[in-house]
N, C-alpha and C positions, 0 to 999 in steps of 0.2 A: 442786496444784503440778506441775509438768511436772518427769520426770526428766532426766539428763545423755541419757540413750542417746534420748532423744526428741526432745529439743534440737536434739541432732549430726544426727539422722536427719531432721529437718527444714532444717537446716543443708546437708545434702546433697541433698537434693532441691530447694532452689533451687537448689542451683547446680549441677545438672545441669539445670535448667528455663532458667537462666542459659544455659549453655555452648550448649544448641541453640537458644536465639534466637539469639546470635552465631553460631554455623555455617548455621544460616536466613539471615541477614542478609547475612552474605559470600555464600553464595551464590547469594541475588537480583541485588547488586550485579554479581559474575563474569558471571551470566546474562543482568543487563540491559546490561552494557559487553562483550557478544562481540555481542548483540544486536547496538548501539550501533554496533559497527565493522563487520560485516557488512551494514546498513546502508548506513551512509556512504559504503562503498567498490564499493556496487555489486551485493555478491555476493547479496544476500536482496530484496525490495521490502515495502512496507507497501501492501497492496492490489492489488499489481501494479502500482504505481508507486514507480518508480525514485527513492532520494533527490536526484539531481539534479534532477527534476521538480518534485517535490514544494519544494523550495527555490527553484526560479523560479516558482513558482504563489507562494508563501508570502510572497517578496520584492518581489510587486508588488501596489503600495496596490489597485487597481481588482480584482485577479483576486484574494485576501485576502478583499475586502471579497464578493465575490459564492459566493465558497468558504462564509465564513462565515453568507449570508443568503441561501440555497438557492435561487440565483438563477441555474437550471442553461442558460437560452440563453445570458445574457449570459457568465457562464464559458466558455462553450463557449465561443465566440466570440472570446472575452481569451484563453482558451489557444491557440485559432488564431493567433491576430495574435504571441501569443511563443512560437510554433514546439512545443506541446508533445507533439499528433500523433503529426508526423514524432520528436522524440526517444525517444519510448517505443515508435517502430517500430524504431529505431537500435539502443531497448536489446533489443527479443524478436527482431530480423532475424534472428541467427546459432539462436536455438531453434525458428523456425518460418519454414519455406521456402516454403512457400505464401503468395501475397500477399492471396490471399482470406479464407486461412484467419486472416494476421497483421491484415489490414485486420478482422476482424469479432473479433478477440482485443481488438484494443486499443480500438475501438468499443463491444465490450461491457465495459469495463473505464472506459472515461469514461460510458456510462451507468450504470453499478454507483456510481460516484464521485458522480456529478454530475445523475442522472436524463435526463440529455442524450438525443434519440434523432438523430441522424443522417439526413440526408436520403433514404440508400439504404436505411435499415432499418424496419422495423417490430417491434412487440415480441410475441411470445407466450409468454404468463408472464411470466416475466422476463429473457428470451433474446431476444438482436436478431436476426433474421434478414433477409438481404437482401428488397427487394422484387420485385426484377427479375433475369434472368442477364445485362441489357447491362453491368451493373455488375462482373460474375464476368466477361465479358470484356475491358473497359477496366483491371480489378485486374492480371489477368494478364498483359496487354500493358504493363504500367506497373510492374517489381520496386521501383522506388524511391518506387512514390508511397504 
């Protein structure tokens, strides 16, 4: 037979077994909803892309469906035609002043995505590097492209 003082004493040790899954629990939720809003708003990326992107890739059936069947020319291609490039240059312009430096940030960032390689690059390892320096001087001559 189990005594009263063994009882309670198991009695308390659920429920302090209790109390810290709910303090676990909140605190995943606090952690996944500041997540969630830094996010959303901009301030964090998932990959290095921007939830703005990431929701115009996601919202369209053809670029969706090539996202999901690692089908990395035709994405490429789909994210061309809806601008998303140029946007995830919008979002790193103000952290990277270099347009060589931002063109081969965001180049290595849609290959890292999408296996894409880019017509100015080549890969070693898993680093894109440009082919050529006409390209490091058309980048330069061109801050918006």
């Amino acid at each position: 037979m189990y005594s009263l003082q063994s009882v309670q004493a198991r009695q308390k040790s659920q429920k302090k077994l209790s109390n810290a899954i709910v303090v676990g629990a909140v605190g995943l939720v606090m952690a996944a909803g500041t997540w969630v809003v830094l996010f959303t708003t901009g301030a964090i990326t998932l990959g290095g892309v921007p939830y703005s992107v990431l929701m115009k890739v996601w919202q369209n059936p053809a670029a969706r469906s090539a996202l999901l069947g690692s089908e990395a020319t035709e994405l490429h291609d789909l994210m061309g035609d809806l601008g998303i490039e140029y946007e995830i240059k919008e979002y790193y312009r103000d952290r990277i002043q270099d347009p060589v430096k931002l063109d081969q940030h965001i180049h290595q960032i849609l290959f890292d995505r999408t296996g894409y390689v880019g017509e100015a690059y080549t890969v070693k390892g898993r680093t894109l590097v440009l082919k050529d320096s006409s390209k490091i001087q058309k980048l330069q001559n061109c801050p918006n492209c």
